[in-house]
N, C-alpha and C positions, 0 to 999 in steps of 0.2 A: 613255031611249028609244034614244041611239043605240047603247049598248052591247048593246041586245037585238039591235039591227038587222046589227051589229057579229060577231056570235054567228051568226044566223041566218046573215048571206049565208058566212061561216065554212063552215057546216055542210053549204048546199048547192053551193059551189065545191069542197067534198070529195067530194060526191055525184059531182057533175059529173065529176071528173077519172074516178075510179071507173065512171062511166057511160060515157065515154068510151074508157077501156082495156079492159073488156069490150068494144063493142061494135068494136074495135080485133081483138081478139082473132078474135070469134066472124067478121069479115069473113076473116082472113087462114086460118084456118083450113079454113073452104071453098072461099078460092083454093087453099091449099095441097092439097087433094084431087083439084082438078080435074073434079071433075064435075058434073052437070048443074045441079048448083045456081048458074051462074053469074051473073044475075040476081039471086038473094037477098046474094052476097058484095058485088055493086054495089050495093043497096038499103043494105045494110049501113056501107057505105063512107058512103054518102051521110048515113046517119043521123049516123056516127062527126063527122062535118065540120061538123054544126047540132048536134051535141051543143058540141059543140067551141066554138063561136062563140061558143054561151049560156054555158058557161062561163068564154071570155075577157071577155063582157062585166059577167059577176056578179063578175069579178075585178077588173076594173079597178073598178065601183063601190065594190066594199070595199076597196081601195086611197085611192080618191077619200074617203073616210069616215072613214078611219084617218086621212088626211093633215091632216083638219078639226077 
C-alpha cells in the first residue's frame, strides 16, 4: 500500500510542478503584452501561488512517506 501511495503522490507532484510552470508561463505572457488583459495575468498569478502550495504540500507528504 504504501508503495502505491509512494507512486501516486510521485505522479501528481509531477503534475503539480508542470501545472504550475504552465500556469507561470501563461501569467507572464500576458503581463509581457500589456494589454487589456490585466486582470486575467493577476488571476493567473494567483492560481500559479495555490497551484504552488498544493504542490509543496503533496511534496513534503511524499517525503514524510519515503522517510517511514
Amino acid at each position: 500500500m504504501s508503495a502505491i501511495m509512494i507512486t501516486l503522490l510521485t505522479i501528481l507532484v509531477g503534475l503539480g510542478m508542470l501545472a504550475t510552470l504552465a500556469t507561470l508561463f501563461m501569467g507572464m505572457l500576458g503581463m509581457a503584452r500589456g494589454s487589456e488583459d490585466l486582470r486575467r495575468s493577476n488571476t493567473l498569478m494567483r492560481w500559479r501561488v495555490t497551484i504552488q502550495g498544493v504542490t509543496l504540500v503533496l511534496f513534503a507528504l511524499l517525503l514524510f512517506l519515503m522517510r517511514g
